[in-house]
BABA-707765 format. One line per 4 residues: number of its first residue (from 1); their letters; for each residue x, y, z negated of C-alpha. Coordinates in steps of 0.02 Angstrom, whole numbers. Layout:
N
NUM) a) X:Y:Z | ...
END
This chain:
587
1) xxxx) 0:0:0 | 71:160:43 | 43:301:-78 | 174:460:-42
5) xxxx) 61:568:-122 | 61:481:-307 | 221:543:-377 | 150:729:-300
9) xxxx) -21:692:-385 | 35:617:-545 | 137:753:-576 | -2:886:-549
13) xxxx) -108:778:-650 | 9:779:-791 | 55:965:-803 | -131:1002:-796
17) xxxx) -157:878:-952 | -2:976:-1039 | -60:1150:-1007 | -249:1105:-1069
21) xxxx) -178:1012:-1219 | -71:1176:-1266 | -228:1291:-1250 | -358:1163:-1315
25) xxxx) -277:1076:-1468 | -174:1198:-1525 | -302:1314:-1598 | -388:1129:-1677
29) xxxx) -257:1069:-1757 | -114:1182:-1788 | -149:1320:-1872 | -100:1311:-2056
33) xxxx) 60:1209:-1986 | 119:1361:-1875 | 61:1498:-1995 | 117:1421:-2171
37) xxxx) 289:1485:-2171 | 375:1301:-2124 | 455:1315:-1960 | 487:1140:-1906
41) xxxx) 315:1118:-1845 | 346:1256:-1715 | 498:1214:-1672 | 406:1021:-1621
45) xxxx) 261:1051:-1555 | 312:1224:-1438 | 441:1121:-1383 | 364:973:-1355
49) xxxx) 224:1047:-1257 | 326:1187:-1166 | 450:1048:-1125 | 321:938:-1034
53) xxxx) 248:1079:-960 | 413:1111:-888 | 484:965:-862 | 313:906:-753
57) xxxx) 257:1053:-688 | 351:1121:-520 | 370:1281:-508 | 466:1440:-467
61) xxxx) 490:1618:-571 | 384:1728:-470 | 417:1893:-448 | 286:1952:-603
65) xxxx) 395:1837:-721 | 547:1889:-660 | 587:1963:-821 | 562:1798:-922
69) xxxx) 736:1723:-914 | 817:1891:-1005 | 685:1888:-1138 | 716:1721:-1180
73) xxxx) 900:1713:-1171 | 895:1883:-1280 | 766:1827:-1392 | 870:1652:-1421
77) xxxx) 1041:1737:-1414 | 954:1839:-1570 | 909:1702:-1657 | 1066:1605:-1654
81) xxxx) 1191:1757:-1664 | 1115:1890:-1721 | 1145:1999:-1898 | 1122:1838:-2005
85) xxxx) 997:1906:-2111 | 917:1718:-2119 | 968:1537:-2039 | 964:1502:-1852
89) xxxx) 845:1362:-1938 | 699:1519:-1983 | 756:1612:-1840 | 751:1502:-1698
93) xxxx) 569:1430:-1722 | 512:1604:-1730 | 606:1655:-1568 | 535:1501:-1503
97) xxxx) 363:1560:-1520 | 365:1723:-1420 | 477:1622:-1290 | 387:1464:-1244
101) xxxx) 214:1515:-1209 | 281:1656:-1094 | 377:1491:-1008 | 216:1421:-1016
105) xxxx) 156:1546:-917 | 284:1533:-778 | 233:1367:-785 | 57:1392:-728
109) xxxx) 91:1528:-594 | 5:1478:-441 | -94:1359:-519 | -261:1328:-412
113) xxxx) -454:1361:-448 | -485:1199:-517 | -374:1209:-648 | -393:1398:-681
117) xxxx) -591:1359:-698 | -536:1209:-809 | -410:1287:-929 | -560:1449:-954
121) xxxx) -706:1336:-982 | -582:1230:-1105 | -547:1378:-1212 | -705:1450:-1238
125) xxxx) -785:1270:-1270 | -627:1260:-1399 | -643:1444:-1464 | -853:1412:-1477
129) xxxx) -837:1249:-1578 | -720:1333:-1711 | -803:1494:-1715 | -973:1381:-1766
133) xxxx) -881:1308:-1886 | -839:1467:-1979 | -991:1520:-1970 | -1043:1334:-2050
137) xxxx) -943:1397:-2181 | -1039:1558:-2216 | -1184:1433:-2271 | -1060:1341:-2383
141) xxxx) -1005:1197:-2268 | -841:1170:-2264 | -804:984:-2242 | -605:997:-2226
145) xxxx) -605:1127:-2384 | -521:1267:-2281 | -469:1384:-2396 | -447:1553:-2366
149) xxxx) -305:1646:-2482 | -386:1823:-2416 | -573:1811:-2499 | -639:1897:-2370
153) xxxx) -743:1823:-2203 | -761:1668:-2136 | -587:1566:-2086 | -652:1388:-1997
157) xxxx) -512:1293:-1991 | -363:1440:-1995 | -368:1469:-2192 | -349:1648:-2126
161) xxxx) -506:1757:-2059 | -390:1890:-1970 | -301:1763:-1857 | -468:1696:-1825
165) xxxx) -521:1848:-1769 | -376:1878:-1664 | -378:1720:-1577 | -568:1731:-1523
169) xxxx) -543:1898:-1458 | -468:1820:-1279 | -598:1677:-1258 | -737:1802:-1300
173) xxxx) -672:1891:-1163 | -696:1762:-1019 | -866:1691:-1092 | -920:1886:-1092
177) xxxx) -866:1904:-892 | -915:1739:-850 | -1099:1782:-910 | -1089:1936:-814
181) xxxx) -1052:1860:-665 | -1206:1720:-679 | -1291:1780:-812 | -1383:1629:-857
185) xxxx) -1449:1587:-1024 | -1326:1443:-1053 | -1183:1562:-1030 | -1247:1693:-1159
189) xxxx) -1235:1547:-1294 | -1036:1537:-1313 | -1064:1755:-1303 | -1166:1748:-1446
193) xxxx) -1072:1616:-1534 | -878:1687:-1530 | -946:1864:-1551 | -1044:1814:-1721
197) xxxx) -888:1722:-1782 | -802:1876:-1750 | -910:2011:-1844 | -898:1880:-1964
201) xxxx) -713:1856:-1993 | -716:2042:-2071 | -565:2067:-1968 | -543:2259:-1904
205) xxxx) -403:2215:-1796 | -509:2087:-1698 | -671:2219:-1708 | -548:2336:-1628
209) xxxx) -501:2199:-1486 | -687:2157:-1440 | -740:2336:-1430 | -586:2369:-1307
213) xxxx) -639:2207:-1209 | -806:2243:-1192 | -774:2443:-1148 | -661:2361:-1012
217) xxxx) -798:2253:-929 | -918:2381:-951 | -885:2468:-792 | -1030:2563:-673
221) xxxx) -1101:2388:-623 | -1099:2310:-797 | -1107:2448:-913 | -1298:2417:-967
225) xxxx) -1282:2237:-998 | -1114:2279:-1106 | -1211:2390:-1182 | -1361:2275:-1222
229) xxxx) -1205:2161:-1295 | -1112:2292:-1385 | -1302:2345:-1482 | -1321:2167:-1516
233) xxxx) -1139:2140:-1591 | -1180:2317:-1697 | -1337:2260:-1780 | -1267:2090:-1813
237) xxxx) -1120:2196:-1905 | -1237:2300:-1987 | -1332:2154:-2061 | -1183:2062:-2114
241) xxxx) -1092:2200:-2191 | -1282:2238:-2277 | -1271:2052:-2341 | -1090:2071:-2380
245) xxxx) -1052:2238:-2500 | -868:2188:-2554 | -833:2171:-2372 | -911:2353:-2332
249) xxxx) -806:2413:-2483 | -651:2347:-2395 | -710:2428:-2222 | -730:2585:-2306
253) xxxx) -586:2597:-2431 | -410:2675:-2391 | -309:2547:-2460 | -283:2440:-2309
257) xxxx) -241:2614:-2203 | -132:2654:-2349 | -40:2492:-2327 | -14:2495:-2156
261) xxxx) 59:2670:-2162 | 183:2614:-2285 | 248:2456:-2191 | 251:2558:-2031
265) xxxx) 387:2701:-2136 | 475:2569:-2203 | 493:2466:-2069 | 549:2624:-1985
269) xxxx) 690:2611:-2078 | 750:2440:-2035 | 753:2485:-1839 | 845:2646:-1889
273) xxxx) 1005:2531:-1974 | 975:2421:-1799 | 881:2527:-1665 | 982:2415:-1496
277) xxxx) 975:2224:-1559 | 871:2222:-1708 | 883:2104:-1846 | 833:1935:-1766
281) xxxx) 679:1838:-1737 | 602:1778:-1904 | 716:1929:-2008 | 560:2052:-2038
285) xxxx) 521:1984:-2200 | 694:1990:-2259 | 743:2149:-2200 | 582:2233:-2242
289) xxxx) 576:2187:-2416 | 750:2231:-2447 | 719:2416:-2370 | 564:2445:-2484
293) xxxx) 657:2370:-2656 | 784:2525:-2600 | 666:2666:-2569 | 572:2601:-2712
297) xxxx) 718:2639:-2836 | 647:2839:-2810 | 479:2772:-2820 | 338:2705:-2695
301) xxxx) 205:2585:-2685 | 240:2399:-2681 | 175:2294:-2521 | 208:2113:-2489
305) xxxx) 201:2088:-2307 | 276:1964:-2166 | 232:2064:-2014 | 221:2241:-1976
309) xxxx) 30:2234:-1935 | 87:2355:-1773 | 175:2212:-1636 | 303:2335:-1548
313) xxxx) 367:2419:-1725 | 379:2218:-1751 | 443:2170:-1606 | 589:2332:-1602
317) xxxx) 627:2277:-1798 | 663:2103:-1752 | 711:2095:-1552 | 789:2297:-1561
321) xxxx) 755:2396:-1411 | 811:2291:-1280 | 709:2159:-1320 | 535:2282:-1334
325) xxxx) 589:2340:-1160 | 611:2177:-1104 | 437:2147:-1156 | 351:2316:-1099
329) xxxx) 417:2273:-935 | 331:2097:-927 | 181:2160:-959 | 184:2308:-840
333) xxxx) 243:2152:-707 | 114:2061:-752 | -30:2213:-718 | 33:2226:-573
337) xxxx) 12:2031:-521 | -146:2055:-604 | -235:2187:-507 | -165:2103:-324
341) xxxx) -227:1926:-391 | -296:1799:-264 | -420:1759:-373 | -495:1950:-391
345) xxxx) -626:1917:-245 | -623:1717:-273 | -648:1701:-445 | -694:1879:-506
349) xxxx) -770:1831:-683 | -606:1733:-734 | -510:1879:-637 | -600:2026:-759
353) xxxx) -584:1908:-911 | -394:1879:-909 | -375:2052:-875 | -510:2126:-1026
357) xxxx) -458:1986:-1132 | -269:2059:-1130 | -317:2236:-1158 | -407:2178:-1319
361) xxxx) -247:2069:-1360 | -133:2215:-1361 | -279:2319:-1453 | -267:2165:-1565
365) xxxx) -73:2204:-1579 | -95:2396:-1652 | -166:2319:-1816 | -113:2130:-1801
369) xxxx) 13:2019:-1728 | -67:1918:-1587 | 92:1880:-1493 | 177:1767:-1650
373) xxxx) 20:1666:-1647 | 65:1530:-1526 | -133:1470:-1519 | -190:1640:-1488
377) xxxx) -41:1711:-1369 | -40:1527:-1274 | -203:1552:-1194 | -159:1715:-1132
381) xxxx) -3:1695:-1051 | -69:1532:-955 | -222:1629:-879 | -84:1777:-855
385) xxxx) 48:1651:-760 | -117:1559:-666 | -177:1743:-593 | 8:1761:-531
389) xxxx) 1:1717:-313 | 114:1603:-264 | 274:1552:-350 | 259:1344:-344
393) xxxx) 380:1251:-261 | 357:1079:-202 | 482:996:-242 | 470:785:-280
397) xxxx) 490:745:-443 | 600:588:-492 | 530:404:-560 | 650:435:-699
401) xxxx) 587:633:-748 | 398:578:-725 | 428:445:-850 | 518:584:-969
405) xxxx) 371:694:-944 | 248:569:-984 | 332:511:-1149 | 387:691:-1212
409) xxxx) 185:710:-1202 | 140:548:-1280 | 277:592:-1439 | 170:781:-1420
413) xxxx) 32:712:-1444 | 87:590:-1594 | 178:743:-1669 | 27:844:-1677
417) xxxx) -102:731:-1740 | 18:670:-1860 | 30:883:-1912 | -158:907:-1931
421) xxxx) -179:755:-2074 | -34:823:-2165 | -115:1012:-2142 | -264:932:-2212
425) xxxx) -202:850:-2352 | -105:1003:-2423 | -283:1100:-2425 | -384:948:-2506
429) xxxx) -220:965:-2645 | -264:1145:-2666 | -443:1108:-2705 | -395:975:-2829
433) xxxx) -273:1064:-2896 | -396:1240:-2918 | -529:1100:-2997 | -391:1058:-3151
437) xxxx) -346:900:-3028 | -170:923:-3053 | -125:718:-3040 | -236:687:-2889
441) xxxx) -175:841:-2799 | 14:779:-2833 | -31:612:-2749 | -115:696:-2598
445) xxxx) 34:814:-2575 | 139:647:-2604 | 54:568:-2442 | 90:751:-2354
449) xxxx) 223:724:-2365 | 262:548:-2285 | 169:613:-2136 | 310:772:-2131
453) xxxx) 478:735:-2214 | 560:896:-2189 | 369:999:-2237 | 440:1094:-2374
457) xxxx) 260:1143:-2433 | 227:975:-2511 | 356:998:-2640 | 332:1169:-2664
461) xxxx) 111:1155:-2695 | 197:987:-2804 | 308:1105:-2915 | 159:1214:-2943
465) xxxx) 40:1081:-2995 | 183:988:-3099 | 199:1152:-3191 | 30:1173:-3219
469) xxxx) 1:1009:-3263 | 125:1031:-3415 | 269:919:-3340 | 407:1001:-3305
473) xxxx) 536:865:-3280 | 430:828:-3130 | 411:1031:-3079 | 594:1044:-3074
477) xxxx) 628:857:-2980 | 490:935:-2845 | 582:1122:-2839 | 750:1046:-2801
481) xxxx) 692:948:-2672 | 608:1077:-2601 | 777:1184:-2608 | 865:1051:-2513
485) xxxx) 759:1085:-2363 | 760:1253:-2381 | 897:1341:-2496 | 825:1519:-2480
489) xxxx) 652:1480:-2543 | 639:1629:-2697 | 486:1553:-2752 | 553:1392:-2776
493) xxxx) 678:1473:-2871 | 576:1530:-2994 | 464:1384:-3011 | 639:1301:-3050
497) xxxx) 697:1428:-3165 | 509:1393:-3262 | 537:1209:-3281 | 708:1238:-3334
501) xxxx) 653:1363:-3473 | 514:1237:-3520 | 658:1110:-3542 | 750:1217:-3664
505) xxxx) 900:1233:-3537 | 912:1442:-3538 | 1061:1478:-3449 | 1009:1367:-3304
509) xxxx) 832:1453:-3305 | 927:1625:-3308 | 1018:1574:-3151 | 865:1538:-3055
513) xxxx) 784:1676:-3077 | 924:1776:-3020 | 933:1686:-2856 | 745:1697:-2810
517) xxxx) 778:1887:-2834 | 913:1882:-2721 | 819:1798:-2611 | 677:1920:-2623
521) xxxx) 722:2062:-2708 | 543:2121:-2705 | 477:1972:-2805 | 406:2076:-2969
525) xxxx) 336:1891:-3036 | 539:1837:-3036 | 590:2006:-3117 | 461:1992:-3233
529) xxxx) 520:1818:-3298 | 689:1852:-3292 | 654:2004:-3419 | 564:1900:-3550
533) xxxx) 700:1775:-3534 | 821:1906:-3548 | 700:1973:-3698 | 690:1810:-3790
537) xxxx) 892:1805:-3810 | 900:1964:-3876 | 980:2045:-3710 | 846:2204:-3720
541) xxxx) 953:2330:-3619 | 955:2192:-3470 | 769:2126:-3511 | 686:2341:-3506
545) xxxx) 805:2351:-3320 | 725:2201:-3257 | 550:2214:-3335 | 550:2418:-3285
549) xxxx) 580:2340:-3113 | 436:2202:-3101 | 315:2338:-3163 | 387:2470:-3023
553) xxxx) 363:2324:-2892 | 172:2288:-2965 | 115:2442:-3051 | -55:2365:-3088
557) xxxx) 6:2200:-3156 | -71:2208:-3356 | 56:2059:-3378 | 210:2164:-3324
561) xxxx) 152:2337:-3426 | 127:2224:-3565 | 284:2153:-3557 | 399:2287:-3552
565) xxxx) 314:2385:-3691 | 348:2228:-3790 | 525:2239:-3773 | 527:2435:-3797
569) xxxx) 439:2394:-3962 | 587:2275:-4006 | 703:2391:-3978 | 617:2505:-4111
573) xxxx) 581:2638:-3941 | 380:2632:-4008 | 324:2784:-3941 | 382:2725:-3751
577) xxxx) 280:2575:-3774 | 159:2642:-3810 | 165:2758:-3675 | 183:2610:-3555
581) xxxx) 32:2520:-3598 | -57:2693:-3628 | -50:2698:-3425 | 68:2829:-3421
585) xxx) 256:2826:-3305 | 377:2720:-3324 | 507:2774:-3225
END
């Protein structure tokens, strides 16, 4: 039988099952793996996907893309040789997920209708189905106990409503141009459905996004239908914030503003020390907590953050100002591909939705951080690299590289259903361990842990729950081996310093403490124990420095007032403490 077409067709085949698998599954299954803090999971499953993508998928940089081989050489050049300010191990996962789903996206350039019609209807099916579960939750059914650290909006299966509002914002975007372009009564379902999940995520950021999307589709032939939509989505918001007063609160209170401001004039400061290269992928945290513990010696308000809520002040902190420009230029490429698309007259709904759904993903950006969310920002460059004309070779792909392709999908595929259990278990141990549960949460974070060896999130939940369960033999066993995956960790350090004090052995507890604030010398909970540590020896000129500094880094903490007028009060200084817990400065 002669078939010269197979190796052609099961190669198409396969990079079509590896693109839908990236834009499908991730958002299902990955979430609390990529956005948990523990890199390895990226570093897998990007690869492992991007790889088969690449590996299967023939294809040439087309002009639009041209600029994706300096962005990921600079990005990765970065991550391994850049300032230092944390391991190529943090760094290189992180630079990893800007890079690969912009490959991705070179990838899919060229692709043809049939998949561009598949990978759109796959997303918003994918994006409707988890939306509807969030909303589930809103009625109290949540059957994977999801929990959401924020108290705030609904989360489905993200544990964090602002990334689920951020990653419906694109999906809402093609089911809202695909209904105007047939507007038939099944399409205005999935609408309805990703639109509620998003007023309900209390997300401002993804509010933002959808109003920008639907301003953009609004044009003169669509504007009264957008309209009809955008009155719908404002009475649905109105009802839900009229169910929902904490959440109106929120909407109307400064704080958030007030926060933002602050990490945008400190992070100023960290491109100012590195304006060309930056820091390094993965560094913001670092580098950003280390600026504000030094303008905070003169005084300031204490924010905990991991992103700059603002993508290019991000971007320029971590990548520098090649690496934004690098960027600025894809996207101004990639306008350009858009508005000369082939598919503009052949497929005009997926055309407009691509294009609205990426001005409400950089909308997204000015409050958020879409493009480190690898199910939000994967979606977007695929449809982005599948509007691009031309670019696919045709070259034949080898026996030997089809069979590579095929396993490097299979092990994908392994990897990330082996992920979502262990994601799983680590939020049924949090409910246990919130319930008093502490020895059944320690066994479920035990069987986490088999499914991910190098997770370090199973021994760190496991050193919580130890400690709370009064064991601290077993806190510290969990801490270390925590620290042997990741040295860095501070707040391993100080659940280690807490067993250690609990075991009577004070100058190793001392020692701890003084790493995690190394670490994280904006930690006020490790200052704050290291100054009662310091207290209970008798050390009160080192205990007042450490506790004045845990109470400068959390100026509402009762715990850390308290404290330090405790030790003032030792020290026979009884008018200062009572000054401090009186309210009054400290400084």
């Amino acid at each position: 039988m002669n078939t010269p077409g197979l190796p052609s067709r099961f190669r198409e085949n396969l990079h079509r099952l590896g693109l839908l698998s990236a834009v499908i599954l991730l958002p299902f299954v990955f979430w609390t793996s990529f956005n948990d803090c523990f890199p390895l999971p990226k570093i897998l499953a990007l690869a492992l996907f991007g790889g088969m993508a690449l590996v299967a998928g023939p294809w040439k940089i087309p002009p639009a893309f041209a600029w994706v081989l300096p962005w990921a050489a600079w990005t990765a050049g970065m991550a391994l040789l850049g300032p230092g300010v944390v391991s190529w191990w943090r760094s290189l996962p992180d630079a990893l997920v800007l890079v690969l789903p912009a490959l991705l996206a070179v990838s899919s350039a060229g692709s043809g209708l049939k998949l561009v019609r598949q990978l759109s209807a796959g997303l918003v099916v994918a994006a409707s189905v988890i939306g509807g579960y969030g909303l589930m939750q809103t009625f109290g059914l949540d059957l994977g106990a999801w929990i959401s650290p924020f108290y705030k909006g609904v989360a489905s299966t993200i544990g964090n409503p602002d990334l689920l509002g951020g990653m419906l914002v694109f999906p809402f975007a093609l089911a809202l141009a695909q209904w105007l372009e047939f507007r038939t009564v099944v399409r205005v379902v999935p609408v309805a459905l990703i639109g509620i999940a998003v007023i309900a995520t209390e997300a401002r950021a993804a509010w933002l996004a959808s109003a920008v999307v639907m301003a953009v589709l609004a044009g003169r032939k669509n504007w009264k239908a957008v309209a009809g939509v955008a009155a719908a989505g404002m009475l649905a918001a109105g009802a839900w914030l009229f169910a929902h007063p904490a959440a109106l609160g929120a909407l109307a209170g400064r704080s958030a503003l007030e926060e933002r401001l602050w990490t945008w004039k400190v992070s100023a400061l960290s491109i100012r020390d590195h304006p060309v290269a930056g820091w390094g992928t993965g560094s913001f945290r670092t580098v950003y907590l280390n600026e504000q513990a030094d303008v905070l010696k003169g005084g300031g308000t204490f924010h905990y953050t991991e992103f700059a809520h603002f993508e290019p002040v991000h971007l320029w902190t971590e990548t520098g100002a090649l690496g934004l420009g690098l960027l600025l230029w894809g996207l101004v490429s990639m306008f350009r591909a858009w508005k000369s698309s082939r598919f503009r007259p052949g497929s005009p709904g997926f055309w407009r939705g691509a294009g609205a759904g990426w001005a409400g993903l950089l909308a997204n950006g000015a409050l958020s951080f879409p493009l480190h969310v690898p199910p939000t920002a994967t979606p977007a460059w695929v449809a982005a690299g599948s509007l691009t004309s031309g670019g696919v070779s045709s070259r034949v792909v080898s026996g030997r590289l089809r069979v590579a392709a095929g396993l490097v999908w299979i092990v994908g595929l392994a990897v990330l259903f082996r992920f979502a259990p262990a994601s799983g278990y680590l939020r049924l141990g949090q409910g246990l361990a919130l319930d008093g549960r502490v020895l059944e949460a320690q066994a479920v974070y035990a069987k986490s842990a088999l499914l991910v060896p190098g997770d370090i999130r199973p021994w760190w939940y496991s050193a919580i729950s130890a400690r709370l369960g009064y064991t601290p033999s077993r806190s510290l066993e969990m801490a270390d081996r925590g620290l042997a995956l990741e040295p860095s960790w501070a707040e391993l350090h100080l659940e280690r310093g807490m067993a250690l004090k609990a075991l009577g052995r004070i100058p190793e507890a001392e020692k701890a403490y003084r790493e995690s604030v190394r670490f994280s010398p904006g930690f006020s909970h490790a200052w704050n124990n290291l100054g009662n540590l310091l207290g209970a020896q008798g050390r009160f000129a080192e205990a007042e420095q450490a506790q004045r500094r845990a109470l400068l880094l959390s100026p509402d903490s009762p715990e850390a007032r308290r404290n330090l007028a405790v030790t003032l009060a030792r020290m026979g200084r009884k008018r200062e403490a009572q000054a401090v817990i009186g309210g009054l400065p400290v400084r």
